[in-house]
MIGUSE-819682 format. One line per 2 residues: number of its first residue (from 1); for each residue x negated, y, z negated of C-alpha. Coordinates in pm, 1 decimal, padded with zeros to 6 digits. Example, Ala and Ser with C-alpha at 12.3 -4.5 7.8 and 13.67 -1.06 7.14 Angstrom:
BEGIN
1> -01230.0 -00450.0 -00780.0  -01367.0 -00106.0 -00714.0
This chain:
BEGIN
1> 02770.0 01849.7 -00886.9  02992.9 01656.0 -01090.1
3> 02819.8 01374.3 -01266.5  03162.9 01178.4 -01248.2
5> 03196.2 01236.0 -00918.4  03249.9 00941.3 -00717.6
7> 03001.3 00936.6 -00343.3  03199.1 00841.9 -00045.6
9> 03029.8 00613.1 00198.4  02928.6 00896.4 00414.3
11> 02712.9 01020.0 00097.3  02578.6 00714.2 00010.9
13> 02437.0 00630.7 00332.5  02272.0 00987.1 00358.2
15> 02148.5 00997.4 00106.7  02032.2 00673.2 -00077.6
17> 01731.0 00511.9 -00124.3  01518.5 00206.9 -00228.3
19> 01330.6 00294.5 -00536.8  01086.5 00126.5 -00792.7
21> 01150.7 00221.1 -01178.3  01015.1 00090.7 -01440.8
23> 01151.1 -00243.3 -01630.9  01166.9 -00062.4 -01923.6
25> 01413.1 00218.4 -01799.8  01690.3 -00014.4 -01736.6
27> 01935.3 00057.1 -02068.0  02068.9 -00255.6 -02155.1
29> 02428.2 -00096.8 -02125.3  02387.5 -00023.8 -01774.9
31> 02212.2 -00333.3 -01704.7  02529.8 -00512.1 -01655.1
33> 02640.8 -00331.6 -01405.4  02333.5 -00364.5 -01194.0
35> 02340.2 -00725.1 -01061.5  02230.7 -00687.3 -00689.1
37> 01894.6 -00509.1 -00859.6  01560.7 -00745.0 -00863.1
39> 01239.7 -00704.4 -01026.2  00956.4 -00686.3 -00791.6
41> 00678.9 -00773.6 -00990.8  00562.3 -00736.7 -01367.9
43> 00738.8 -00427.9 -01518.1  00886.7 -00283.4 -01237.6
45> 01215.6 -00311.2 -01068.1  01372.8 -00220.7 -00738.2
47> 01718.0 -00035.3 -00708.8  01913.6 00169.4 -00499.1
49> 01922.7 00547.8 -00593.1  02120.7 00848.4 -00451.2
51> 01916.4 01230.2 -00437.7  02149.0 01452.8 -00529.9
53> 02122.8 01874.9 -00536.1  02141.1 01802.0 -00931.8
55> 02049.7 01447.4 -01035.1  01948.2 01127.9 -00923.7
57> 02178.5 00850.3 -01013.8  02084.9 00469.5 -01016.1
59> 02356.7 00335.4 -00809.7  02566.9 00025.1 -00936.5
61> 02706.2 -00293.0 -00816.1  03072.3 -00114.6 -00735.5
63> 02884.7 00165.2 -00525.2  02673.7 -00127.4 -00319.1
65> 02966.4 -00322.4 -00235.8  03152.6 -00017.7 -00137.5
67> 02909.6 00030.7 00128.1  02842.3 -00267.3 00172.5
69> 02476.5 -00464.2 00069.1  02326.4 -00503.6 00420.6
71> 02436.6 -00180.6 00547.9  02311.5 00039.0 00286.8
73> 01971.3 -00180.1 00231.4  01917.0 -00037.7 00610.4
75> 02032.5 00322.7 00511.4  01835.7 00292.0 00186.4
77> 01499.0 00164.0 00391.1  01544.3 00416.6 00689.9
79> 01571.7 00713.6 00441.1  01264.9 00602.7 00249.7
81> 01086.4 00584.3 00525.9  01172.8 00919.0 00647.7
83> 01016.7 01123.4 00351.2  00805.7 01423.3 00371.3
85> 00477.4 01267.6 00300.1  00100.7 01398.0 00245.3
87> -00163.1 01163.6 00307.7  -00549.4 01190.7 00214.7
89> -00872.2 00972.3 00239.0  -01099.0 00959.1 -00079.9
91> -01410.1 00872.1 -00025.5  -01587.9 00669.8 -00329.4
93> -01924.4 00529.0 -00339.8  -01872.2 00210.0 -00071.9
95> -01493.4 00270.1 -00016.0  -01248.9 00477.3 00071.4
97> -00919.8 00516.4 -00075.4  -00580.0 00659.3 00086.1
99> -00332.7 00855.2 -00113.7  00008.8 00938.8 -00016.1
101> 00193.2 01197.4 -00224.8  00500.0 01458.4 -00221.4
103> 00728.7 01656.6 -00418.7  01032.0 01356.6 -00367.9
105> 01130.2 01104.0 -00646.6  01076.3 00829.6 -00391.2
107> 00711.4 00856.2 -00276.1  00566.9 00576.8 -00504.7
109> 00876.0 00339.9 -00394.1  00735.2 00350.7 -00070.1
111> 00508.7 00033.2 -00192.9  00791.1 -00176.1 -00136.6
113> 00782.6 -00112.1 00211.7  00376.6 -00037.7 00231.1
115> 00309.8 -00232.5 00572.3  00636.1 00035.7 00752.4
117> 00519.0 00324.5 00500.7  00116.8 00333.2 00655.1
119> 00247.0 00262.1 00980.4  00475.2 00569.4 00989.6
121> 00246.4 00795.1 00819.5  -00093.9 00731.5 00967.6
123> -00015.8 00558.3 01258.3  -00228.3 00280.8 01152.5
125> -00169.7 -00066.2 01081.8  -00252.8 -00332.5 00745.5
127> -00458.9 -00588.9 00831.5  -00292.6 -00897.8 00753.0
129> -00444.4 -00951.1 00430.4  -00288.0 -00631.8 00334.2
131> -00344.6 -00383.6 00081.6  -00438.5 -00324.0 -00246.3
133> -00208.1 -00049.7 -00421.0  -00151.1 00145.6 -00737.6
135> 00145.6 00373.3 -00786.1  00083.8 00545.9 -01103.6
137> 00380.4 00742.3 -01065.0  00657.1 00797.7 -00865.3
139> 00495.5 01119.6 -00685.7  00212.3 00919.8 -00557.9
141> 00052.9 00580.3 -00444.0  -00284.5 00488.3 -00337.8
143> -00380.1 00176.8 -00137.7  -00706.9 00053.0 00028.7
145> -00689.6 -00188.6 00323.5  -00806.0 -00557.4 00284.2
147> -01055.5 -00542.8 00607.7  -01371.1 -00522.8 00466.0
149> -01612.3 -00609.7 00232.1  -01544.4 -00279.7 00014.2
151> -01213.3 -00434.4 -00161.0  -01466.2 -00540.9 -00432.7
153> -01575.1 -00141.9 -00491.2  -01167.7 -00066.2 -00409.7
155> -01016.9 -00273.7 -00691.5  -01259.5 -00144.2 -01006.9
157> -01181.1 00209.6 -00839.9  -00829.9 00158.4 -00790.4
159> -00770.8 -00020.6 -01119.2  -00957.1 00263.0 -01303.9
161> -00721.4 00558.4 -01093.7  -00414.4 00371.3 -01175.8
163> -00463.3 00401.4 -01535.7  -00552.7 00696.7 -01585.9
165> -00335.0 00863.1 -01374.5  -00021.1 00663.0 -01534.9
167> -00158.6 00820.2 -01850.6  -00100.9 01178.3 -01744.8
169> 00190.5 01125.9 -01491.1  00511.4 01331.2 -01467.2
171> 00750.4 01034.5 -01398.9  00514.6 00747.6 -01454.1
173> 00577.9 00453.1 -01248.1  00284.8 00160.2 -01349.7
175> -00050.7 00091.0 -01484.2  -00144.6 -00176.8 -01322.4
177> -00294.7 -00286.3 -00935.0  -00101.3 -00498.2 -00726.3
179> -00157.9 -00669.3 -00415.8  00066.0 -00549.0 -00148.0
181> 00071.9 -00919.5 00057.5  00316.5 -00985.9 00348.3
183> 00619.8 -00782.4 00213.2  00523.2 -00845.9 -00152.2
185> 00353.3 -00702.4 -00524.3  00175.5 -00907.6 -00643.8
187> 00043.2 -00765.6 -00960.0  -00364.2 -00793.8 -01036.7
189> -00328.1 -00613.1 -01356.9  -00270.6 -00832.0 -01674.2
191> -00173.0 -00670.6 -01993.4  -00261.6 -00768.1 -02322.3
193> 00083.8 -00722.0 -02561.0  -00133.5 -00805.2 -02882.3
195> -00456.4 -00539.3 -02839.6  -00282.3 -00334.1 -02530.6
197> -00575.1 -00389.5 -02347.5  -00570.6 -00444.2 -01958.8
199> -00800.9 -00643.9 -01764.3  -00817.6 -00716.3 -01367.3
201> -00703.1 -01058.8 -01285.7  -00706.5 -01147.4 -00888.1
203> -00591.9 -01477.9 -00784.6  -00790.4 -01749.3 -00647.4
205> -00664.5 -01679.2 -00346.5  -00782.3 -01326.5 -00296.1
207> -01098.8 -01395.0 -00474.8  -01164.2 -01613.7 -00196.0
209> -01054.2 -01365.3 00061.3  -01297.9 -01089.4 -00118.6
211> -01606.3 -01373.7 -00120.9  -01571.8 -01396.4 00272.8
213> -01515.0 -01057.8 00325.7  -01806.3 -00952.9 00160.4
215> -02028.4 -01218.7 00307.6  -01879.7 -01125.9 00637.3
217> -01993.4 -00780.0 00587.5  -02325.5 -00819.3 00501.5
219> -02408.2 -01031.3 00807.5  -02264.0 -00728.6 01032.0
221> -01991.8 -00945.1 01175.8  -01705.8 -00700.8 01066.7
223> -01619.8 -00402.6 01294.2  -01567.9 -00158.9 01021.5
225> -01534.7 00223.4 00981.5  -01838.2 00220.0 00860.0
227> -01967.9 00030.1 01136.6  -01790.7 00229.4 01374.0
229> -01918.5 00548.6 01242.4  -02263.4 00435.9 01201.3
231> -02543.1 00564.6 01457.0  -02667.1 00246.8 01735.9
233> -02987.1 00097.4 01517.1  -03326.7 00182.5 01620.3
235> -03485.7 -00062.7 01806.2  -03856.3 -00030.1 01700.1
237> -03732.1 -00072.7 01342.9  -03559.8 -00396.8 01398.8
239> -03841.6 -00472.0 01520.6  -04075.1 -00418.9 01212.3
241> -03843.7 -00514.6 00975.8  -03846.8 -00855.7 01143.5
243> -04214.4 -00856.4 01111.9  -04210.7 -00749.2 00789.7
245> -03973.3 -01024.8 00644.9  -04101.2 -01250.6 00867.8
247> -04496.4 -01195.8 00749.4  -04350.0 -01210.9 00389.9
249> -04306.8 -01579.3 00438.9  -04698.3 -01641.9 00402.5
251> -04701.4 -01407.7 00069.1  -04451.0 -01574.7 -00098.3
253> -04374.8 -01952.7 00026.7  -04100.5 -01901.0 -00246.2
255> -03905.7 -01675.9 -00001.1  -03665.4 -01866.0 00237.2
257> -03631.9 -01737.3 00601.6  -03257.6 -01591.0 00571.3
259> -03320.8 -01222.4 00585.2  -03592.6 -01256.4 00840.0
261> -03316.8 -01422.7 01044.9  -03070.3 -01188.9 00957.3
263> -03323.7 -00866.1 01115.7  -03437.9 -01137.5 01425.7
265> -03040.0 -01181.8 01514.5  -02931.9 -00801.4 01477.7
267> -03273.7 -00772.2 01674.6  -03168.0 -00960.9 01948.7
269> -02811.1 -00878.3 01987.8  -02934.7 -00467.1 01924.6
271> -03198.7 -00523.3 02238.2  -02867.3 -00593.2 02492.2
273> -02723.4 -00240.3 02459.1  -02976.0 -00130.6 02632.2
275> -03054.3 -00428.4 02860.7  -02765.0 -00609.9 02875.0
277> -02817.4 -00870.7 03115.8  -03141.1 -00983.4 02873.7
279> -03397.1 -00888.0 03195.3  -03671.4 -00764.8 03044.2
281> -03944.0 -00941.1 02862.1  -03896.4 -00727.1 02549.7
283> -03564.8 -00869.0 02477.3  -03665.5 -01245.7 02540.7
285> -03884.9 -01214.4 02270.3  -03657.8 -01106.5 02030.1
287> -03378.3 -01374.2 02097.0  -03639.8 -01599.1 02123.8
289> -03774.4 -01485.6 01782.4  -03455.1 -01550.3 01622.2
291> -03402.6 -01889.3 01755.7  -03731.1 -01951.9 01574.5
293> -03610.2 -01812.9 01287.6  -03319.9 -01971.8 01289.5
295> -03401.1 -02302.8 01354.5  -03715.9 -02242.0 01072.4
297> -03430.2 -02130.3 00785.7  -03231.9 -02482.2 00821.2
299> -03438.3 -02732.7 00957.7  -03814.6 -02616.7 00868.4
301> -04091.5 -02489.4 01132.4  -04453.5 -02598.4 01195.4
303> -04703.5 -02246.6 01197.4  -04638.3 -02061.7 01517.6
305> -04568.7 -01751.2 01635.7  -04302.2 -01483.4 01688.4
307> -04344.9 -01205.8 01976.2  -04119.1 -00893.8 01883.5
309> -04273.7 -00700.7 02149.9  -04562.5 -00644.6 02399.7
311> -04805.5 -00585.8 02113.7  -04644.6 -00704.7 01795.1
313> -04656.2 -01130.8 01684.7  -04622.0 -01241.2 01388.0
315> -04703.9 -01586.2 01250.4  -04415.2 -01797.1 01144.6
317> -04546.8 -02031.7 00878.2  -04496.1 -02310.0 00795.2
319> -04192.4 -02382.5 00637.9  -04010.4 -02654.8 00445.2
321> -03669.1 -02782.9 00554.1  -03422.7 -02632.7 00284.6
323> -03109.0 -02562.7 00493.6  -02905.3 -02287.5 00266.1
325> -02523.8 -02323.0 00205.1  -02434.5 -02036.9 00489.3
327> -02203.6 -02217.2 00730.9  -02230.3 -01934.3 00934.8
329> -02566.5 -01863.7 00977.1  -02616.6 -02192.7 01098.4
331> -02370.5 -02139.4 01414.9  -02562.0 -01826.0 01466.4
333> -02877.5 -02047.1 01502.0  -02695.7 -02331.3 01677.5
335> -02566.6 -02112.3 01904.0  -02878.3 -01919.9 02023.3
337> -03055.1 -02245.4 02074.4  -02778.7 -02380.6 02303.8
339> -02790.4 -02012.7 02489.9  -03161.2 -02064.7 02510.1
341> -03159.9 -02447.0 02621.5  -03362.6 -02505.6 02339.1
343> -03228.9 -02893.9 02293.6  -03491.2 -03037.8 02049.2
345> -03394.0 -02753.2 01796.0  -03037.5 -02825.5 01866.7
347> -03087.6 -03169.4 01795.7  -03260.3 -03049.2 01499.3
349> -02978.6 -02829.1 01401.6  -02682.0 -03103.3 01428.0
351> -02908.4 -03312.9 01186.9  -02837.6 -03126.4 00884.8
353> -02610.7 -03238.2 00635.4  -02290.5 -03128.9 00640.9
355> -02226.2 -03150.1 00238.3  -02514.4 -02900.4 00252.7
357> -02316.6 -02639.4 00453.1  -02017.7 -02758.5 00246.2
359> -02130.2 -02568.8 -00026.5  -02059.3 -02227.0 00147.4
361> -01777.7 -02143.2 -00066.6  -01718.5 -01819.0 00128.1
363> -01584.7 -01969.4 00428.0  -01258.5 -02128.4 00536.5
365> -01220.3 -02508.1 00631.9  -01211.4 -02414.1 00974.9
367> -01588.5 -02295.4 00960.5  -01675.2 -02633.7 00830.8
369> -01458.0 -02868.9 01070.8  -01590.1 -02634.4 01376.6
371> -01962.1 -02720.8 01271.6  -01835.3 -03095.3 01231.1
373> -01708.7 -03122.7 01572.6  -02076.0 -02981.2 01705.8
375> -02250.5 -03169.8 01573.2  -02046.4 -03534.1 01688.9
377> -02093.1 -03386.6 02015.5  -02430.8 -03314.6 02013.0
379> -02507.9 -03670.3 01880.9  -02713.1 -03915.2 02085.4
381> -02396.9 -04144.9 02063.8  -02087.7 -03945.2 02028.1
383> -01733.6 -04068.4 02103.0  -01542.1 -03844.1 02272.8
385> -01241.1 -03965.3 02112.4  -01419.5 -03891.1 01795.2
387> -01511.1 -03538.0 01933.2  -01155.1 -03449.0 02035.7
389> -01022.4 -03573.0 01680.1  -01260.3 -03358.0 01516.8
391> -01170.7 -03049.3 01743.2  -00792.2 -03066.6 01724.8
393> -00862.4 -03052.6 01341.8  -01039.5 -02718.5 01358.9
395> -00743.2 -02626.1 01573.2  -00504.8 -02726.8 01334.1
397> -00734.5 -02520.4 01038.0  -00755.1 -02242.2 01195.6
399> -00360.3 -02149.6 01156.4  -00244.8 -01877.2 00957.2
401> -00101.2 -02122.4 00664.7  -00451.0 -02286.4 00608.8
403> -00720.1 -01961.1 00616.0  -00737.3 -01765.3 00281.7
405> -01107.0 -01658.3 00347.1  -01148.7 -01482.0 00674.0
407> -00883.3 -01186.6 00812.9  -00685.4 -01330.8 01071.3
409> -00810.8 -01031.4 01269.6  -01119.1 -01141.6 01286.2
411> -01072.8 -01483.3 01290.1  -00886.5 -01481.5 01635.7
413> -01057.3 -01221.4 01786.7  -01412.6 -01378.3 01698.6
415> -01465.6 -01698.8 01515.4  -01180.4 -01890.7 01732.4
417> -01258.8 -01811.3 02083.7  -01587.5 -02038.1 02101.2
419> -01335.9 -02283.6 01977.6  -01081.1 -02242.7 02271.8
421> -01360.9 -02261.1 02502.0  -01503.9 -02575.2 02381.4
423> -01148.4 -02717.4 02434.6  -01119.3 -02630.8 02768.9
425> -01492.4 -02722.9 02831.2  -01457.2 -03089.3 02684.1
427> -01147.3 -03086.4 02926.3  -01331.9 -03017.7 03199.8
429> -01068.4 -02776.6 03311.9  -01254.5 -02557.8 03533.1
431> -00992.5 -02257.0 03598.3  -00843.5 -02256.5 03244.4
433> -01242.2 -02211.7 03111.1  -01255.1 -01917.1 03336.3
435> -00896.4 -01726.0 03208.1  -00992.0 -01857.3 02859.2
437> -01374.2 -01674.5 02892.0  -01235.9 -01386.2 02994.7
439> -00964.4 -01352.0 02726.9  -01254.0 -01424.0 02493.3
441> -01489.2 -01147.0 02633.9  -01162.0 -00899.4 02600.9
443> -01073.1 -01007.9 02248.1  -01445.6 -00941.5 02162.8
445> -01420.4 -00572.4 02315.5  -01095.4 -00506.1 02092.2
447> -01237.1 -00671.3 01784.5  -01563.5 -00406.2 01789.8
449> -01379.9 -00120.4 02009.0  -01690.5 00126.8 02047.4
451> -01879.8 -00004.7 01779.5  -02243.3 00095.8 01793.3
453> -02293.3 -00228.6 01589.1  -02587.0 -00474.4 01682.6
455> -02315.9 -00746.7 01729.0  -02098.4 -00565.6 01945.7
457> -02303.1 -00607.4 02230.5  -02268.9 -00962.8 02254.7
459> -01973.8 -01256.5 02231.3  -02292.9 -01484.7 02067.0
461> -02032.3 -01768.5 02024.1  -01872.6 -01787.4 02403.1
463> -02182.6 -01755.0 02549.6  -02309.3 -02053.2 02419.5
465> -02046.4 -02214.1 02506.4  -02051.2 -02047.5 02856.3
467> -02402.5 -02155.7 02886.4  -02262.6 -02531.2 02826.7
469> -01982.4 -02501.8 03092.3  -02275.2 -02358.9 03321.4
471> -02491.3 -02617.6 03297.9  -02235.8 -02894.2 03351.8
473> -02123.9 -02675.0 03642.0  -01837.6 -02504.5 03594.7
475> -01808.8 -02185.4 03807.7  -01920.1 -01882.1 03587.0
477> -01922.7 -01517.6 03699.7  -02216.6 -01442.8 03564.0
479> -02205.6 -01071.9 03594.7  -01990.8 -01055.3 03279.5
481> -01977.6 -00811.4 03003.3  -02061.7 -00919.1 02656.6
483> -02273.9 -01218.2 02846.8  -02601.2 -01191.9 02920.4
485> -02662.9 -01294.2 03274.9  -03032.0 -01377.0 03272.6
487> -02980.8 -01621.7 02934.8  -02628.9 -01715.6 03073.5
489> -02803.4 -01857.7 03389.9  -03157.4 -01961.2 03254.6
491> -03315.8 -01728.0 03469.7  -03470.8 -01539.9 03145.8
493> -03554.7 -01868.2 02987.8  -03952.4 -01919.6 02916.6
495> -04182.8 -02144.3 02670.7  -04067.3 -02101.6 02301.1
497> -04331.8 -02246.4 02019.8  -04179.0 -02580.4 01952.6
499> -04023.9 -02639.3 01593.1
């Protein structure tokens, strides 16, 4: 084909498309004649190109117009999207990494579009929090969700690829990691013009994000692949590794209670898969276990001890009142007491200081004015006014423009619903308490899908709340999935060693 030749509209719509290039490749003579182009992020820019039999040519302002800009930005997108495109997982050690490649020009381009490219080639969706990305060059990119606590193994892996691969590319596009973050590249990758070195640079803002993933992980709230994949946990060993950490107290007073309260709550929610309305004595004792420990890890505990089965007890002892900066653990042990009516360790609970749970920098506001508005209800002499103030903030936190910690994913399928409960519960809106439980119950099923996870099996946060609306007498099915009946009711509920 002629280079001279001039496309007619029909062409251009065919076959242009939106493409990344690098800064760099922009000749300042030609530059001119590309206003409508933008750059994107550092060192790249985004153009319109036409594939031709022969050539592809960077198209300029006179062939935009003649289309016309919004008509061929839709052509441009639609053709993009259409590519011939492989994709493959790569599995690393604690991630896994997606690649999509081809023999087209256009493949690495497709990070502009990243949210529309992964939809149309896996089927899947990005999380809100989005993706990280590399593309090297422009044969390939490689992205890893932001769902997880494995973006911390994804961006050294990622970063590492991208360089590397840029190194040894045919076409290369860029070096550096970007953030692929509602519609936009936001570059992680900082270059050095005076040594040419490169060093990883994530924002405050996705630091953050990382921080709560990764503590979100580790306490098995997350329903990821990994979780998904992973076999149901074996009951007996929960069991002894409860008893285990828990008789490691009396070794080493210098041990705090957290990761015998992290086995006693896995424990607990692990014995409901297979007894899921809490019936049998076996499974008491573990959620009463973990209400011990719980209560033990932020407000101290007196010696006593902790059943974890017919023939196994362990002695708690006794330990000093050092409440750790995990915002979240605490509503795990604030909420098992209220679902076990356990109202002097509830007390207890909504004694300690809130600067101390402040200092959870892994969590978002939300976490903080949720725990606030607990404990002003659970005071001797609350206001209610004061209560509702303090709730309607957590509302208000809990938006999309104010959480930078938690995936939005998870924080309306899980972390708010106890929160819409308690609203209709301080209401005392009997009917709306009921839709609002169940909504809750069937956000909890989509959050953990088939999840063999220990926290899958139950909604820990709406039952207590549930076990609050039941007490004050609001009319509870209490044959409900996700709910055990015999704790939802108090039918289960026996002696548990005071605190």
């Amino acid at each position: 084909m002629n280079p001279d030749h001039t496309p007619d509209t029909d062409e251009l719509l065919r076959g242009t498309y939106a493409r990344l290039l690098p800064t760099e490749s922009i000749a300042p003579e030609i530059a001119g004649s590309l206003r409508y182009a933008r750059v994107v992020a550092d060192g790249l820019v985004f153009v319109y190109a036409l594939d031709r039999p022969t050539d592809v040519r960077i198209l300029t302002d006179v062939d935009v117009e003649r289309v016309g800009p919004e008509e061929l930005g839709r052509a441009a997108y639609g053709n993009l999207m259409r590519l011939p495109v492989t994709h493959e997982e790569i599995p690393l050690d604690g991630t896994v990494l997606h690649s999509f490649y081809g023999d087209s020009h256009f493949v690495g381009s497709q990070a502009l579009f990243l949210s529309a490219a992964v939809r149309q080639v896996t089927g899947d969706s990005l999380p809100d929090a989005g993706a990280l990305v590399v593309m090297p060059s422009r044969h390939n990119l490689v992205y890893h969700p932001i769902a997880d606590g494995t973006v911390a193994d994804a961006v050294n892996a990622l970063a590492a690829y991208a360089l590397g691969a840029f190194e040894d590319a045919q076409g290369p596009l860029s070096p550096r990691l970007h953030w692929w973050h509602r519609g936009s590249l936001k570059p992680l990758t900082v270059i050095d013009e005076e040594t040419r070195s490169l060093s990883v640079q994530p924002p405050p803002s996705l630091l953050g994000l990382m921080k709560g993933l990764v503590r979100l992980d580790r306490a098995g709230r997350l329903a990821t692949r990994a979780a998904a994949e992973a076999p149901a946990p074996d009951l007996a060993e929960l069991g002894r590794a409860t008893a285990e950490s828990t008789a490691g107290l009396a070794r080493d007073p210098g041990i705090g209670p957290g990761d015998a309260f992290a086995s006693a709550v896995a424990h607990a929610h692990a014995r409901c898969a297979t007894d899921p309305q809490a019936a049998k004595i076996g499974t008491w004792d573990a959620w009463a276990t973990a209400v011990q420990l719980g209560s033990a890890l932020f407000t101290g505990a007196q010696p006593q001890d902790c059943r974890l089965g017919e023939d196994l007890v362990v002695e708690l002892p006794a330990t000093p009142a050092a409440p750790p900066a995990d915002a979240r653990a605490w509503l795990d042990a604030l909420y098992l007491a209220i679902a076990c009516r356990e109202g002097d360790r509830i007390h207890r609970l909504c004694q300690v200081p809130l600067e101390a749970l402040r200092q959870d920098d892994s969590v978002d506001a939300y976490v903080l004015h949720w725990i606030d508005t607990l404990q002003a209800y659970f005071s001797e002499d609350h206001s209610m006014d004061g209560v509702v103030e303090k709730l309607v903030a957590t509302m208000e936190a809990s938006g999309p423009d104010h959480v930078t910690h938690a995936p939005m994913e998870f924080v309306n399928a899980v972390d708010y619903q106890p929160i819409a409960l308690f609203h209709r519960l301080v209401a005392r809106d009997h009917d709306t308490f009921a839709k609002t439980l169940g909504e809750a119950l069937a956000e909890h099923r989509a959050h953990w899908g088939g999840s063999a996870a220990p926290r899958a099996h139950v909604a820990l946060g709406p039952l207590a709340i549930a076990s609050l609306a039941f007490d004050y007498g609001f009319p509870i099915d209490p044959a409900q999935s996700h709910l055990p009946q015999f704790l939802l009711n108090r039918e289960r509920i026996e002696e548990i060693p005071s605190p």
